[in-house]
N, CA, C and O atoms as CSV, one atom per row, in Angstrom:
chain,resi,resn,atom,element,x,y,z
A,1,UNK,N,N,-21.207,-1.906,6.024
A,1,UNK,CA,C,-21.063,-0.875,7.028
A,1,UNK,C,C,-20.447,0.350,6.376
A,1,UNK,O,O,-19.798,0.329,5.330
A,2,UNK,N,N,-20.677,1.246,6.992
A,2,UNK,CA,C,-20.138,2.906,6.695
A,2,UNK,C,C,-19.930,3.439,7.833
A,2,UNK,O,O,-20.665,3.509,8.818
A,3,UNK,N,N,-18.474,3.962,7.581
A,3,UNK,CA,C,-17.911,4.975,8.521
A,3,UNK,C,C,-17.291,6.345,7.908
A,3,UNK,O,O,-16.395,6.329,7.064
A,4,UNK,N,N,-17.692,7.167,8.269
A,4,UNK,CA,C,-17.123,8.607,7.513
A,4,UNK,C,C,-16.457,9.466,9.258
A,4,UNK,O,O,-16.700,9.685,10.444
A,5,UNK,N,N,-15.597,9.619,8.237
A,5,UNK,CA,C,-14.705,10.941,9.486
A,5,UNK,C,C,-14.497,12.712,8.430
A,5,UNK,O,O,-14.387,12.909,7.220
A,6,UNK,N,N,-14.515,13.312,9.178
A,6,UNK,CA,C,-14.008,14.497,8.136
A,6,UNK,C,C,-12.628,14.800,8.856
A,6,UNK,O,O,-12.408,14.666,10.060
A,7,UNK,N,N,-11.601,15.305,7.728
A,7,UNK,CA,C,-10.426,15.493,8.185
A,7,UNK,C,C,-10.197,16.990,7.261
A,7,UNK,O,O,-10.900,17.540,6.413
A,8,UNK,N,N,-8.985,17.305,7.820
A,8,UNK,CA,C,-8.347,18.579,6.871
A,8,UNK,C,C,-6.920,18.978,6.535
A,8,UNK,O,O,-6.179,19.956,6.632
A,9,UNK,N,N,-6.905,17.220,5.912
A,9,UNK,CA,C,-5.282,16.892,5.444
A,9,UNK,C,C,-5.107,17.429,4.362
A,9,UNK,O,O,-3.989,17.920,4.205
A,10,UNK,N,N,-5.873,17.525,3.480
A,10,UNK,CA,C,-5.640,18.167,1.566
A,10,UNK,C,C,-6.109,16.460,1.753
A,10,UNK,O,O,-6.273,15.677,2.689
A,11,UNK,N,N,-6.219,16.433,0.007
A,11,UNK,CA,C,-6.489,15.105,-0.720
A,11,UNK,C,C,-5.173,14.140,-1.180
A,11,UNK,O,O,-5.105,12.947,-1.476
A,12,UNK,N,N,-4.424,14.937,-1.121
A,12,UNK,CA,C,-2.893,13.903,-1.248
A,12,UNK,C,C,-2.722,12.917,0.394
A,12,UNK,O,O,-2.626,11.702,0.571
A,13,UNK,N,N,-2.739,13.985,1.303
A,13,UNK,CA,C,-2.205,13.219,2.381
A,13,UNK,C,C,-3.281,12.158,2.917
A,13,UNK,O,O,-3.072,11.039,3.386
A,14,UNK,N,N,-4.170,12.652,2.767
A,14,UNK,CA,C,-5.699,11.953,2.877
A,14,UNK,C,C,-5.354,10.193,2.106
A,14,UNK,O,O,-5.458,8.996,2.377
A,15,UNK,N,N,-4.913,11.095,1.048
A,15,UNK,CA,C,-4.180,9.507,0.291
A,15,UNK,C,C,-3.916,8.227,0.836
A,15,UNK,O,O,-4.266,7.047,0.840
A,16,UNK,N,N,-2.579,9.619,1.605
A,16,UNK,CA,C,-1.806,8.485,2.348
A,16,UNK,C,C,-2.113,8.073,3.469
A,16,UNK,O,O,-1.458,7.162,3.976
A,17,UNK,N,N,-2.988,8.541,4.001
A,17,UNK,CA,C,-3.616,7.704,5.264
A,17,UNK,C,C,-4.243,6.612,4.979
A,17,UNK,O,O,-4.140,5.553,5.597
A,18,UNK,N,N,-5.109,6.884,3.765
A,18,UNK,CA,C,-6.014,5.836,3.386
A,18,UNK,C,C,-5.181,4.274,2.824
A,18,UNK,O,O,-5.615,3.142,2.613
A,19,UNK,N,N,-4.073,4.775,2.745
A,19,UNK,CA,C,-3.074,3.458,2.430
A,19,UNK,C,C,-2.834,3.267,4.034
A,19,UNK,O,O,-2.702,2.064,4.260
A,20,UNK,N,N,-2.787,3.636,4.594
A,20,UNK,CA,C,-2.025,3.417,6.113
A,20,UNK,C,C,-2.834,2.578,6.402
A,20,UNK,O,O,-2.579,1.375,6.454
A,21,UNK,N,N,-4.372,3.297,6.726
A,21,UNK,CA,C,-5.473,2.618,7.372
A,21,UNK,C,C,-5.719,1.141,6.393
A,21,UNK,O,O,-5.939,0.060,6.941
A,22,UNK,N,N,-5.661,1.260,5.234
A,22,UNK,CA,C,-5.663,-0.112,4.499
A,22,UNK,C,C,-4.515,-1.202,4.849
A,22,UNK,O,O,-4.796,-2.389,4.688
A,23,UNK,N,N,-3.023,-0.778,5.399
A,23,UNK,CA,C,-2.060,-1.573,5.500
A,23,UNK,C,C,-2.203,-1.963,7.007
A,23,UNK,O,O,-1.797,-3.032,7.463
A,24,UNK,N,N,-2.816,-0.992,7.726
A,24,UNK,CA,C,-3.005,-1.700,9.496
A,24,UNK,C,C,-4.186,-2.487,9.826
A,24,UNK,O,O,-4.260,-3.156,10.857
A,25,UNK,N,N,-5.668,-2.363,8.425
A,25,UNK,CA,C,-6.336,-3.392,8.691
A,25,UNK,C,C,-5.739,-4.363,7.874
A,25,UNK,O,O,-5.258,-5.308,8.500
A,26,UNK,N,N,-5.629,-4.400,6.601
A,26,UNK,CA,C,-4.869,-5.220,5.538
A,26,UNK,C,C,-4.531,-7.137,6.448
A,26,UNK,O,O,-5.090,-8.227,6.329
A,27,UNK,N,N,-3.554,-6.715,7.138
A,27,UNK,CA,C,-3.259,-8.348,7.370
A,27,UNK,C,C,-4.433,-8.981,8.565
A,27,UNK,O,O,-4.593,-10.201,8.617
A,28,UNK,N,N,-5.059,-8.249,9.305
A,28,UNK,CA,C,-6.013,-9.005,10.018
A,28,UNK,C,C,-7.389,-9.603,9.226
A,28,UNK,O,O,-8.034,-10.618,9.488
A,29,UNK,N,N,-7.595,-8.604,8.171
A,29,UNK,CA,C,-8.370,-9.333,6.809
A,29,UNK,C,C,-8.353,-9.702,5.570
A,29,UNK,O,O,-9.111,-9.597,4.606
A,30,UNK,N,N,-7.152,-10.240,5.823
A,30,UNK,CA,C,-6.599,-10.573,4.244
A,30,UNK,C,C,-6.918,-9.559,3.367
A,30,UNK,O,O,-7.231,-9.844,2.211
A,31,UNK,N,N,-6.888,-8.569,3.696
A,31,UNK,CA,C,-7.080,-7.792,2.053
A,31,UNK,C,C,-6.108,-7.236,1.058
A,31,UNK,O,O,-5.041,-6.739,1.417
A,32,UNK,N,N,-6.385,-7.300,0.129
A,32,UNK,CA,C,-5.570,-6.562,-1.398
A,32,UNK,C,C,-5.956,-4.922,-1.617
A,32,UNK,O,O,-7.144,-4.691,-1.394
A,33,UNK,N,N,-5.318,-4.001,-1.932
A,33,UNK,CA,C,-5.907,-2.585,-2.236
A,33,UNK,C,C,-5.344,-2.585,-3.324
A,33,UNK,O,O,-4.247,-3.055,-3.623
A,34,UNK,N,N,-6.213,-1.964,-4.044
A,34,UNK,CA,C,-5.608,-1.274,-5.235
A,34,UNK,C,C,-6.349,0.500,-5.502
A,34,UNK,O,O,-7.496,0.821,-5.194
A,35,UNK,N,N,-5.403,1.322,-6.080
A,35,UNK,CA,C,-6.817,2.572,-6.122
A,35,UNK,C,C,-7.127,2.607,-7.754
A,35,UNK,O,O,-6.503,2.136,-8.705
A,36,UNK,N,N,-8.437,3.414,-7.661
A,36,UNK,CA,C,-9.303,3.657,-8.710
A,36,UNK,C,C,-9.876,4.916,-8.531
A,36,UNK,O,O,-11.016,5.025,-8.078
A,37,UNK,N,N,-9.129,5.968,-8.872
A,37,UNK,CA,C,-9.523,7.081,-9.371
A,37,UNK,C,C,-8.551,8.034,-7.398
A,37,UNK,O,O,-7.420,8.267,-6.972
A,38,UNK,N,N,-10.086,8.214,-6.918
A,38,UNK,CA,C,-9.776,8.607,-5.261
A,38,UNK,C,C,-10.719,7.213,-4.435
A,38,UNK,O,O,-11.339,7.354,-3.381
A,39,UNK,N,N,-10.645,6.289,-4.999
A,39,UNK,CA,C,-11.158,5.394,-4.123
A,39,UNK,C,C,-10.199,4.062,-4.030
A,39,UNK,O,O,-9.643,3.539,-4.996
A,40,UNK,N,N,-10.145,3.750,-3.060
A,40,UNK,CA,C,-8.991,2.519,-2.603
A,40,UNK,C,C,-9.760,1.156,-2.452
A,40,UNK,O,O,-10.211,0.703,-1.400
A,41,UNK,N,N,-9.810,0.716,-3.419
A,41,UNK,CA,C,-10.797,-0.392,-3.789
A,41,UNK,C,C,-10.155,-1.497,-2.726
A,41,UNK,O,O,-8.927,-1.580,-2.766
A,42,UNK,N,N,-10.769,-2.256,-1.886
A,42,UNK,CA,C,-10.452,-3.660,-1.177
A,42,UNK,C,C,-11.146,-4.947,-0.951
A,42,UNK,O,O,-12.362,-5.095,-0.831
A,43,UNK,N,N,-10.535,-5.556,-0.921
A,43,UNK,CA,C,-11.053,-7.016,-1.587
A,43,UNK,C,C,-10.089,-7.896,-0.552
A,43,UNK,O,O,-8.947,-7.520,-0.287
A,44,UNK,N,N,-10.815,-9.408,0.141
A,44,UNK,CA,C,-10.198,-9.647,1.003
A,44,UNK,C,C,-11.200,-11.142,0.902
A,44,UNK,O,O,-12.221,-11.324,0.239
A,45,UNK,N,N,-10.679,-11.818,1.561
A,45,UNK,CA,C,-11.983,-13.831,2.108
A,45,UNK,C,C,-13.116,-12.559,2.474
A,45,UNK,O,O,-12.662,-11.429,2.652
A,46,UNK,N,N,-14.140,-12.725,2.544
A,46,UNK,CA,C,-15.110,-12.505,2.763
A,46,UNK,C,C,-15.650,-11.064,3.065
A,46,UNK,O,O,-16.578,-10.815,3.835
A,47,UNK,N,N,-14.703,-9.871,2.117
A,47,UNK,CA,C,-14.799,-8.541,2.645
A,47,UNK,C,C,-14.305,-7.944,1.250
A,47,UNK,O,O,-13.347,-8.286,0.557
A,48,UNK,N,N,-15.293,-6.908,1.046
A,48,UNK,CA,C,-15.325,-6.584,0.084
A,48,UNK,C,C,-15.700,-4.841,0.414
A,48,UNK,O,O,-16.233,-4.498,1.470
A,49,UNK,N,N,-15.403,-4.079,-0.439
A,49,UNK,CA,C,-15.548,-2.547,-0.179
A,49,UNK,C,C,-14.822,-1.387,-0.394
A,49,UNK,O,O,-14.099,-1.497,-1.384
A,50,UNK,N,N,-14.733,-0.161,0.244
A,50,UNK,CA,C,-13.380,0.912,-0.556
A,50,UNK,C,C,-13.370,2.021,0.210
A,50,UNK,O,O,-14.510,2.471,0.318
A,51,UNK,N,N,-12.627,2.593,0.737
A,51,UNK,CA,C,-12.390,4.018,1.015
A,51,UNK,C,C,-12.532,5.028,0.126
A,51,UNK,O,O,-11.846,4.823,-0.875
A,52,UNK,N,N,-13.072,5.913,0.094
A,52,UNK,CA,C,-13.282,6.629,-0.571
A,52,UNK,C,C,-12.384,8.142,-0.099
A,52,UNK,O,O,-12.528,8.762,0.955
A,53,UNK,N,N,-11.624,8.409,-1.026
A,53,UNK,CA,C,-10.874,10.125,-0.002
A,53,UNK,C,C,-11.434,11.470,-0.737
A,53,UNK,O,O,-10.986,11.672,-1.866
A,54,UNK,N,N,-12.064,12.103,-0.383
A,54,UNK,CA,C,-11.872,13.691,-0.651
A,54,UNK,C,C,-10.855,14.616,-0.202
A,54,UNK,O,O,-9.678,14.392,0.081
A,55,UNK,N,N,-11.537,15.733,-0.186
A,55,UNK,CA,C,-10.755,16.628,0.326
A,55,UNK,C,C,-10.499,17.051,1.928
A,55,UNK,O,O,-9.625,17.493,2.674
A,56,UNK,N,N,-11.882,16.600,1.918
A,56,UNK,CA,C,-12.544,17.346,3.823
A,56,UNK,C,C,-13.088,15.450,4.295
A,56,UNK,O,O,-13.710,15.262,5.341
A,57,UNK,N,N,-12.891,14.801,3.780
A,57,UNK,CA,C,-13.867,13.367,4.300
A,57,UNK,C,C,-12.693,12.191,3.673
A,57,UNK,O,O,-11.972,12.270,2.679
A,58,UNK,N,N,-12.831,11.169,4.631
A,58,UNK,CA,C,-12.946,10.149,4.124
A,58,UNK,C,C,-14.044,8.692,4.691
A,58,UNK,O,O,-14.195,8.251,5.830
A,59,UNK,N,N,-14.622,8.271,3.469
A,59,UNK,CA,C,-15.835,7.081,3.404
A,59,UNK,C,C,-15.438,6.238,3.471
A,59,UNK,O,O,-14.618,5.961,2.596
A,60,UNK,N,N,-15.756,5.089,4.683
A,60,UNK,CA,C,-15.397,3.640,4.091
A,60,UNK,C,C,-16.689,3.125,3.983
A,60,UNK,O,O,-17.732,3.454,4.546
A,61,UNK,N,N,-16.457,2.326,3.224
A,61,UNK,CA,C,-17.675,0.847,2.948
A,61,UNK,C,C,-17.092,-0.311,2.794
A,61,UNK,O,O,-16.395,-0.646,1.836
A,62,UNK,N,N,-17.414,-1.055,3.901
A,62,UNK,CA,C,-17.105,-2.503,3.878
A,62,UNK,C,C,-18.256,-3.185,3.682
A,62,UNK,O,O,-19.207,-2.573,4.168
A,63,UNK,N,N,-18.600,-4.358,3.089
A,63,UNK,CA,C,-19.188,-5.186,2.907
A,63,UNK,C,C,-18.792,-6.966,3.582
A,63,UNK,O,O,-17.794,-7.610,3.261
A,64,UNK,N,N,-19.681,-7.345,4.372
A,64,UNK,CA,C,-18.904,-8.451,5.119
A,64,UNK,C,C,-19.821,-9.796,4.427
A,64,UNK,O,O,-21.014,-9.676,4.148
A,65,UNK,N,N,-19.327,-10.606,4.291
A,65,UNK,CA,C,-19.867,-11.779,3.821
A,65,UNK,C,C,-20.150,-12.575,5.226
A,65,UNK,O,O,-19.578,-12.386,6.299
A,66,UNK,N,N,-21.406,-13.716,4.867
A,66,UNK,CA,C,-21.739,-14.467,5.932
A,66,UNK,C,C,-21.317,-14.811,6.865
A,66,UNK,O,O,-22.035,-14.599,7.842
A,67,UNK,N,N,-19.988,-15.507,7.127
A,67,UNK,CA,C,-19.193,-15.412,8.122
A,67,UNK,C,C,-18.926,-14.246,9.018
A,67,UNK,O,O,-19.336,-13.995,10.151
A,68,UNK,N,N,-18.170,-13.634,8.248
A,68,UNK,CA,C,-17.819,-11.986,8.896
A,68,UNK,C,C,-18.708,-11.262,9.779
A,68,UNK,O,O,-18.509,-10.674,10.842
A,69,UNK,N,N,-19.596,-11.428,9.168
A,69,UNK,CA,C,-21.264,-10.406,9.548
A,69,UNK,C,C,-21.784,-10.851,11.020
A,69,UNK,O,O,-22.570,-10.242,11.745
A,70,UNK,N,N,-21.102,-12.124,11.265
A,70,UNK,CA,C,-21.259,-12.490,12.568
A,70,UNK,C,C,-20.319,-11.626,13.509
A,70,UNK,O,O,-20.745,-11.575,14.663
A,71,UNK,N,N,-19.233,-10.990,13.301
A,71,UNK,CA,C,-18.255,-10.177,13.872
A,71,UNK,C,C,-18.378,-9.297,13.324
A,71,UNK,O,O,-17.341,-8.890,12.800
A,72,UNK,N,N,-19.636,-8.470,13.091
A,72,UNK,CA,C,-19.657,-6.828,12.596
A,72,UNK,C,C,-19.340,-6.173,13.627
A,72,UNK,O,O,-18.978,-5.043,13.298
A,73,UNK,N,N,-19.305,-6.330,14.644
A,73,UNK,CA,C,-19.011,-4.963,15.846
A,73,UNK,C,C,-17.411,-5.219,16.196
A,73,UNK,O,O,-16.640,-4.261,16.148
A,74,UNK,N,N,-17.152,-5.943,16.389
A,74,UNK,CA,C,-15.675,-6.243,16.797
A,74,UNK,C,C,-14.899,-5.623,15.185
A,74,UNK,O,O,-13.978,-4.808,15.121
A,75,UNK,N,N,-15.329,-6.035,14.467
A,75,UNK,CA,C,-14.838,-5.593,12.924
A,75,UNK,C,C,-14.882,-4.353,12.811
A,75,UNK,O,O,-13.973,-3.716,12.278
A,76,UNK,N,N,-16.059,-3.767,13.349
A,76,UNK,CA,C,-15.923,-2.136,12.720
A,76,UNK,C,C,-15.727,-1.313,14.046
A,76,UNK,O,O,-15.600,-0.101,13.869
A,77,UNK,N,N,-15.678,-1.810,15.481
A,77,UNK,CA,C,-14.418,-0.920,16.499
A,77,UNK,C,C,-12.672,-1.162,16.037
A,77,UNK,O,O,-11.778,-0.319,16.115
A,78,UNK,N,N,-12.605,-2.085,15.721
A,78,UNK,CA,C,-11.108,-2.469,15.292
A,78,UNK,C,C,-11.092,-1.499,13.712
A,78,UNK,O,O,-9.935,-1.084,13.636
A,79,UNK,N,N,-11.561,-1.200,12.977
A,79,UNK,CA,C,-11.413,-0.248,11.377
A,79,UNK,C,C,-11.827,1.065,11.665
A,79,UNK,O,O,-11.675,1.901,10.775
A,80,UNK,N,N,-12.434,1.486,12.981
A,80,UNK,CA,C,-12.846,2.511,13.436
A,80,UNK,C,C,-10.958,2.990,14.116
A,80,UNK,O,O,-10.183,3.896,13.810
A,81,UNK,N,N,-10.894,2.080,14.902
A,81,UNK,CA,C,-9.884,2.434,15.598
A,81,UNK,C,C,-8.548,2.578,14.863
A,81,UNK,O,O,-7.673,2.999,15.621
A,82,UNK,N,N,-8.138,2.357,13.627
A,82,UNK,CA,C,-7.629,2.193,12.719
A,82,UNK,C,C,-7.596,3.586,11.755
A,82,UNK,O,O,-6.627,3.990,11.112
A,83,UNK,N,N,-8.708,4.096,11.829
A,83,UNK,CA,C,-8.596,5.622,10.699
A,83,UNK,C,C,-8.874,6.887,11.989
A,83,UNK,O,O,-8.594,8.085,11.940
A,84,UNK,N,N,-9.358,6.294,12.825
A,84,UNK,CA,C,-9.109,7.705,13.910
A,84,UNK,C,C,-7.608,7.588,14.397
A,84,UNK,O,O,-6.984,8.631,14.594
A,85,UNK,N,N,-7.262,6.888,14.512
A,85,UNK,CA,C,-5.829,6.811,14.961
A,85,UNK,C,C,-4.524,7.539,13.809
A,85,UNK,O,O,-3.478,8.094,14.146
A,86,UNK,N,N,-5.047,7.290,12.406
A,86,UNK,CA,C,-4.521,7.848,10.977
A,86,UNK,C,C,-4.695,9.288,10.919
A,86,UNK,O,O,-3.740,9.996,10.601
A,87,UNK,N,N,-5.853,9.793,11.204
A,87,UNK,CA,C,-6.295,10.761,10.986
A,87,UNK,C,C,-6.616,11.874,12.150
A,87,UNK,O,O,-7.238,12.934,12.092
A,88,UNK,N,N,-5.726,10.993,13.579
A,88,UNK,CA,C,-5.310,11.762,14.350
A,88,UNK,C,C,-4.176,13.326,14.166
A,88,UNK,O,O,-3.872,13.988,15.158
């Protein structure tokens, strides 16, 4: 899945949302972040993918494994609701 929002935080604060939004989905999907370059690489049981931050945008891509993919909509209103709420 892909979700893009445009924002007009600068690329630092953008940063730090993108850690936010990673730490408020983080424990409902087990995931780990680490960054790589401007992308916030995540890795999780069955979820795989990265935020990506610019300047004016930020990209997510999640990737859901077999299980998961059965809860793609509940998954991506709950990560939706998660970076509009950041980037409020």
């Amino acid at each position: 899945m892909r979700i893009r929002r445009r924002h007009n935080l600068g690329i630092e604060e953008a940063r730090n949302r993108a850690d936010r939004i990673a730490a408020d989905i983080g424990p409902q999907l087990s995931l780990r972040s680490n960054w790589q370059g401007d992308n916030l690489m995540v890795t999780g049981r069955g979820v795989s993918g990265h935020l990506k931050v610019a300047e004016d945008e930020i990209e997510v891509h999640v990737q859901l494994g077999f299980a998961l993919k059965l809860m793609e909509g509940p998954i991506r209103s709950f990560i939706e609701k998660a970076i509009d709420e950041e980037l409020a």
